[in-house]
LUMNU-704711 format. One line per 2 residues: number of its first residue (from 1); their letters; for each residue z negated, x negated, y of C-alpha. Coordinates in steps of 0.02 Angstrom, whole numbers, plus 50000, padded with zeros to 5 digits. Each point is the difference from the previous one (the first is absolute). Example, Ala and Ser with C-alpha at 12.3 -4.5 7.8 and 13.67 -1.06 7.14 Angstrom:
<pts>
1) as) 49610/49385/49775  50033/49931/50172 $
</pts>
This chain:
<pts>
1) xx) 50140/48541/48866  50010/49845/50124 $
3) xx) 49930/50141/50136  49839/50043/50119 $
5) xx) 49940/50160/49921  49880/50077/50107 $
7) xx) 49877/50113/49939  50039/50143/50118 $
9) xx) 50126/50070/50149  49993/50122/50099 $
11) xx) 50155/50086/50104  49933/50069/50159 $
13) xx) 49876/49924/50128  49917/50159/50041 $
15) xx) 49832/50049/49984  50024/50050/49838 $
17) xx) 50059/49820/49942  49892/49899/50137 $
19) xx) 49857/50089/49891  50047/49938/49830 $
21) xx) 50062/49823/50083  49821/49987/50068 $
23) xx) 49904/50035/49837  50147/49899/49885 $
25) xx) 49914/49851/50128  49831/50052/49970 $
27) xx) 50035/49986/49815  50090/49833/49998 $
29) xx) 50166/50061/49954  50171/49936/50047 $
31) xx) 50071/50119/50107  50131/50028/50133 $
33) xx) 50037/50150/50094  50220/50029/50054 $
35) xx) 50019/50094/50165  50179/50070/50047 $
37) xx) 49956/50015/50155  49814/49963/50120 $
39) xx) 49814/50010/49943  49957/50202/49978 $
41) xx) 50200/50010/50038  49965/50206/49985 $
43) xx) 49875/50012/50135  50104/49880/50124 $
45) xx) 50147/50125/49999  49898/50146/50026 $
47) xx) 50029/50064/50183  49907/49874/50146 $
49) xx) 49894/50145/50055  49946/50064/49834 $
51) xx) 49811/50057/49944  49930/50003/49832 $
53) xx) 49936/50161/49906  49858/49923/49946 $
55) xx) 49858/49875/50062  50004/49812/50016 $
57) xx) 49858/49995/49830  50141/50049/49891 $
59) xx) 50128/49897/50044  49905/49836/49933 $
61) xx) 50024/49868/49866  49926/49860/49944 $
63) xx) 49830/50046/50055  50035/49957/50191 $
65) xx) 49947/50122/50128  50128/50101/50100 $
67) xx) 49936/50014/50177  50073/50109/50125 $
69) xx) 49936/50094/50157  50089/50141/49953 $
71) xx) 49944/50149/49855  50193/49996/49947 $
73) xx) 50083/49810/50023  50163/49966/50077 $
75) xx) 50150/49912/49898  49972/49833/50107 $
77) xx) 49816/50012/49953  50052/50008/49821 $
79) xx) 50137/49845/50000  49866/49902/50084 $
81) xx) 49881/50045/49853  50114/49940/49868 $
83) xx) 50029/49849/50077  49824/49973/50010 $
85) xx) 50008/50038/49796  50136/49887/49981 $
87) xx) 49926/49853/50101  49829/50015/49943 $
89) xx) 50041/49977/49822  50149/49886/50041 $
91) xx) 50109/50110/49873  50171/49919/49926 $
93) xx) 50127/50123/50081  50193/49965/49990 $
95) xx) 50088/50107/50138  50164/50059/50024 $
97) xx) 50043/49974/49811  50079/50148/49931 $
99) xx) 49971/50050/49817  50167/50036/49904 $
101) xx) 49932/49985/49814  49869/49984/49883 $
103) xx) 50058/49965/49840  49875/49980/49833 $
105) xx) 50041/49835/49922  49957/49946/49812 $
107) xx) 49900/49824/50034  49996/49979/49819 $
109) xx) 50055/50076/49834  49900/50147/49942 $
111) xx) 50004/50097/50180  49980/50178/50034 $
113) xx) 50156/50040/50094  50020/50095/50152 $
115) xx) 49950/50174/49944  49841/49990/49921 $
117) xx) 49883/50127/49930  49851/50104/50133 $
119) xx) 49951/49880/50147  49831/49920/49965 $
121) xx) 49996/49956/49813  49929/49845/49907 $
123) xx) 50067/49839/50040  50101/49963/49838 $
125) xx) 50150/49917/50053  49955/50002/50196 $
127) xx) 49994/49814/50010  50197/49994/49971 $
129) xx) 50088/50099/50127  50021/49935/50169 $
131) xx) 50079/50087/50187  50114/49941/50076 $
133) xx) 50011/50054/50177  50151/49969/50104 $
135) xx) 50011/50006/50191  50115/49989/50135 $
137) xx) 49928/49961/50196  50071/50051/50142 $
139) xx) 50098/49849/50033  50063/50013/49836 $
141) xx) 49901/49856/49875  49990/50085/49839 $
143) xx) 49838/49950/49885  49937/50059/49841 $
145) xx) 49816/49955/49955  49932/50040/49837 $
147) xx) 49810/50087/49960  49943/50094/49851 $
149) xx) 49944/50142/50097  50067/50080/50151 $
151) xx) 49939/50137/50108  50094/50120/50085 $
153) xx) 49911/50018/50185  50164/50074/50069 $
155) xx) 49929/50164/50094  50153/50107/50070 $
157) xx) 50029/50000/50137  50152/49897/50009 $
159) xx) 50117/50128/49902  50026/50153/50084 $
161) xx) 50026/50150/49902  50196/50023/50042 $
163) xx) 50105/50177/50025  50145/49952/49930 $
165) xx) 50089/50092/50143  50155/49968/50093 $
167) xx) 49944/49901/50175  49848/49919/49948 $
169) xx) 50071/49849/50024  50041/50021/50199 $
171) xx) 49924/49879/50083  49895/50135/50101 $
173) xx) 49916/50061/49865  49821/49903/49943 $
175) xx) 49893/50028/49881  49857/49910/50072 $
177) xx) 49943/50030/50158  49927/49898/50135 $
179) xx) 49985/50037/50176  50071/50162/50103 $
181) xx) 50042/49921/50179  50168/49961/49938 $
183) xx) 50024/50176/49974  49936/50070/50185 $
185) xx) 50147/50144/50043  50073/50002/49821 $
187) xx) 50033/50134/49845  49889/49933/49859 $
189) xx) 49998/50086/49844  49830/49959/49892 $
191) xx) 50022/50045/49812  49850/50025/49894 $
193) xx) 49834/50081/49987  49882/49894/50005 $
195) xx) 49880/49877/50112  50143/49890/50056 $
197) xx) 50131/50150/50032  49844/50073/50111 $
199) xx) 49942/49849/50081  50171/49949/50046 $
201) xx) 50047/50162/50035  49848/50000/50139 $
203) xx) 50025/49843/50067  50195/50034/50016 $
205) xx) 49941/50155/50108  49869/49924/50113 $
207) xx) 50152/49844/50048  50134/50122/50025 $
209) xx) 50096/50027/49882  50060/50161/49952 $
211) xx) 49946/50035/49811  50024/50108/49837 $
213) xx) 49943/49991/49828  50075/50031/49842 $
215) xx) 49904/50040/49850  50034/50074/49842 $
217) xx) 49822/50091/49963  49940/50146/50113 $
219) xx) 49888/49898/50074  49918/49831/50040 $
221) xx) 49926/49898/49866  49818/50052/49984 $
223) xx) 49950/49814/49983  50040/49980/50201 $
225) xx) 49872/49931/50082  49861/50131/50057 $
227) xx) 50033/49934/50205  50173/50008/49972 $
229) xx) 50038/50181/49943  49920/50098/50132 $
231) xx) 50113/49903/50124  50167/49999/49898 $
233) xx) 49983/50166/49961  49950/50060/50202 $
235) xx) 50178/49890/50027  50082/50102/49894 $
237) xx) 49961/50165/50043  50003/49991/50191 $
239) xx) 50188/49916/49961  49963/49806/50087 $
241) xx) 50053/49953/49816  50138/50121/49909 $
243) xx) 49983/50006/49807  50117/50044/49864 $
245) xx) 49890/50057/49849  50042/50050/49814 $
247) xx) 50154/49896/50039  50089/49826/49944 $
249) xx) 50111/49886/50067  50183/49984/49904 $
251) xx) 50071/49900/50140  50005/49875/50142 $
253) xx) 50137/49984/50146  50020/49867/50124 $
255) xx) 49916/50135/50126  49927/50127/49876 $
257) xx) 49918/50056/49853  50066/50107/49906 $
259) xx) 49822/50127/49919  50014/50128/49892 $
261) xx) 49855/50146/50006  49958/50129/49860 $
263) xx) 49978/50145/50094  49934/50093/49835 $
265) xx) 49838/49907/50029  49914/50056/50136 $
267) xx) 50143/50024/50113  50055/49814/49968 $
269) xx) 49855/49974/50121  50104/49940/50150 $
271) xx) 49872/49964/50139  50015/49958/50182 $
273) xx) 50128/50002/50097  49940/49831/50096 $
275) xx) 50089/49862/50099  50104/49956/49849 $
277) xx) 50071/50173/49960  50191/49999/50015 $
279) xx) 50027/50039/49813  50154/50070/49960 $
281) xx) 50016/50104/49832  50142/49920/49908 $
283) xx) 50025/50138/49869  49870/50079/49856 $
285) xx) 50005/50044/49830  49905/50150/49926 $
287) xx) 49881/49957/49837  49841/49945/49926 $
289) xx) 49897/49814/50032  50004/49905/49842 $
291) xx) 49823/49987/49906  50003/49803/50049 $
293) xx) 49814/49946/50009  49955/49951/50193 $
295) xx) 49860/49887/49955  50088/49827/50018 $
297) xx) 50058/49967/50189  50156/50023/49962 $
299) xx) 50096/50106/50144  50185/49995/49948 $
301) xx) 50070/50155/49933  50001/50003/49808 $
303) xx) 50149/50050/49907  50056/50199/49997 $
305) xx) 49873/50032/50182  50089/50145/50092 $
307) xx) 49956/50068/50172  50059/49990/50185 $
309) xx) 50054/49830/50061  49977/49939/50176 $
311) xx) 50062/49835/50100  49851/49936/50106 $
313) xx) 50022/49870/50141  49949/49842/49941 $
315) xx) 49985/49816/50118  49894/49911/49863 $
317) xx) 49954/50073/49832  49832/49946/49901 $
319) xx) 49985/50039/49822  49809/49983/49962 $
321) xx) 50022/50063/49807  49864/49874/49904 $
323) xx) 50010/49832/49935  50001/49966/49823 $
325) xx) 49966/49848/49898  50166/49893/49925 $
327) xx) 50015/50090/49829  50136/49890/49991 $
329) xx) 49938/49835/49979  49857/50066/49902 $
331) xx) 50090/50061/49866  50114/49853/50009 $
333) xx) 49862/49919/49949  49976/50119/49852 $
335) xx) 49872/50121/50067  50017/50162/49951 $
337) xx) 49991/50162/50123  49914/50160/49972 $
339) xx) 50091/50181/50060  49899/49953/50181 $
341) xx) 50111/49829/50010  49832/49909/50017 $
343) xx) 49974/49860/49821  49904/50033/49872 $
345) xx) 49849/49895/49975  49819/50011/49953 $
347) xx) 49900/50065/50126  49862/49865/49932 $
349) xx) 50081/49847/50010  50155/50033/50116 $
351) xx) 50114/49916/49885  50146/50093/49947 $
353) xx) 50113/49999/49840  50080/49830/50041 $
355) xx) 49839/49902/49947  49927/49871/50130 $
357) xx) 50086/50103/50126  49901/50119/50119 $
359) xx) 50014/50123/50133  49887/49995/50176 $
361) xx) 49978/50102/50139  50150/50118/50080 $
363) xx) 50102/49908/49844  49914/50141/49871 $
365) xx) 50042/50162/50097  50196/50050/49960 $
367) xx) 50018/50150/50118  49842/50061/50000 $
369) xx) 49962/49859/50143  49852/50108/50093 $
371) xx) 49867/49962/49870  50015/49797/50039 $
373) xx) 49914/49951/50150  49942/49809/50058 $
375) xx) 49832/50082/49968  50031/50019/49821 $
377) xx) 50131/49896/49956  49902/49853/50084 $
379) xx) 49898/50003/49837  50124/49986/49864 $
381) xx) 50048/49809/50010  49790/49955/49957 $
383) xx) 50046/50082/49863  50136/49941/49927 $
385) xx) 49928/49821/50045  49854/50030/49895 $
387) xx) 50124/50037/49854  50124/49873/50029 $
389) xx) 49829/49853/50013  49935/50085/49830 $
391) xx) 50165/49952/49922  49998/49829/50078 $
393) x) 49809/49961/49971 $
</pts>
């Protein structure tokens, strides 16, 4: 092929992929990273005020020191970190080029096609595939370059886990969230159980808004942070914040949401009667919860859920469900899923069935998305590097 074949790619300029672009430099490889969006594009839409769970130690890469006055460091401490990293090491980042393929070309006759055998077997054959990753920036230009690896750095936190209800599509409905003054005097409904629901939740309060949450378990998440739950929970039961538990949400109205509680659970769990209440039942239906599993974030109501429906007031709507990784253009690139959507690969080498092709970071989580953290997943990308070199060498 008349073509620059690099020897590696990698989709996502986090600190998952900063990591294996700094160590594919160390090694002498040819290597460029694609960015859809900014450098650590995860952490820059992450609310302004926003504080780590963790300390600044464990957020590093590349061996360079994270300093920070604080025990837990800020967001802006962080992006000014990683554009230390990328500086420092003068890394080969592409921004605002959006991956729409990766296809496994035959370079030569005698190829192993697309859906070869368990990830991280002998090299018969490897010489003669090639990717071939197209792109499309935000003005538009689309590319495709060509390497004979490419890693998947992607994280997830650009695909929100959707409801597939009616109304999530209003334009007052968000399923990020960023900064409460906006919302001083209004209705916000928060749905979800986790850190952001709580945070958000909190800092909705404390600017004036009037809040409830929605959320389908009994309770808050158990992984909330250990400062956090004493003062959600305090919010909760003195009413400032109203709270729908053991319910789900199978509707959004320009002004409402429509929430439907199983009252066979613990009494549906309807608690406070706050600033936001103004619910209005809107008819119920006697029966049973169906035995749906609660441990994605998922907080619409799954198919057959009975119980007592109720129309809450609703000026803005924010659906903090989870973030998942895009299954889609994995397996368009022939990677296969296990029952947890995440890919199958070996835990080794981080390569997954399609050979030369491996998974980083966020990128090898599916649903179960709380067990990759920058503190882990920071590591991965070393290690594919050192397989990918191997191969070269």
């Amino acid at each position: 092929m008349n073509m620059s074949i690099r020897d590696v790619i990698i989709v996502g300029a986090g600190p998952s992929g900063l990591s294996a672009a700094i160590a594919a430099k160390q090694r002498g490889l040819d290597y460029q990273v694609l960015e859809q969006g900014v450098l650590v594009n995860s952490i820059y839409r992450f609310p302004p005020q926003m504080v780590f769970f963790t300390t600044p130690e464990l957020l590093e890469i590349g061996g360079l020191p994270f300093v920070s006055p604080y025990e837990k460091p800020t967001r802006i401490e962080a992006l000014k970190y990683y554009r230390k990293v990328a500086d420092t090491y003068d890394l080969q980042i592409a921004y605002e080029e959006k991956v729409e393929s990766i296809e496994r070309e035959e370079e030569r006759a005698g190829g192993a096609g697309g859906a070869g055998g368990a990830s991280g077997t002998g090299g018969a054959g490897r010489e003669d595939h090639v990717f071939a990753v197209t792109t499309r920036s935000t003005r538009g230009v689309q590319r495709v370059r060509h390497a004979r690896n490419v890693v998947m750095a992607i994280g997830y936190y650009d695909h929100p886990v959707m409801l597939g209800i009616p109304g999530e599509d209003l334009p007052h409905v968000h399923h990020y969230y960023g900064e409460p003054h906006r919302h001083h005097r209004q209705r916000v409904v928060v749905v979800g159980g986790g850190n952001s629901a709580a945070d958000s939740a909190l800092e909705l309060y404390r600017a004036g808004a009037h809040v409830t949450i929605v959320h389908r378990a009994p309770q808050l998440k158990s992984t909330i942070k250990y400062w956090v739950r004493p003062d959600i929970e305090n919010r909760i039961k003195e009413g400032s914040v109203a709270a729908r538990f053991n319910a789900c949400v199978t509707a959004i109205r320009p002004a409402s949401v429509i929430v439907r509680s199983d009252r066979s659970r613990a009494a549906g769990r309807l608690i406070g009667s706050g600033p936001n209440d103004g619910s209005v039942p809107v008819g119920s239906s006697a029966g049973t919860d169906s035995a749906e599993s609660l441990d994605a974030a998922v907080e619409a109501c799954a198919p057959g859920d009975q119980g007592v429906d109720e129309e809450i007031p609703a000026d803005a709507v924010y659906l903090l469900t989870g973030y998942r990784a895009d299954a889609d253009l994995l397996c368009r690139a022939g990677v296969a899923l296990n029952n947890r959507a995440a890919p199958v690969y070996n835990p080794e080498t981080f390569e997954t069935n399609v050979p030369g092709l491996f998974v980083a970071g966020g990128a090898v989580a599916g649903i179960d998305t709380g067990t990759i953290f920058i503190e882990n997943g920071r590591f991965h990308g070393e290690k594919i590097i050192e397989v990918i070199a191997r191969r070269c060498g």
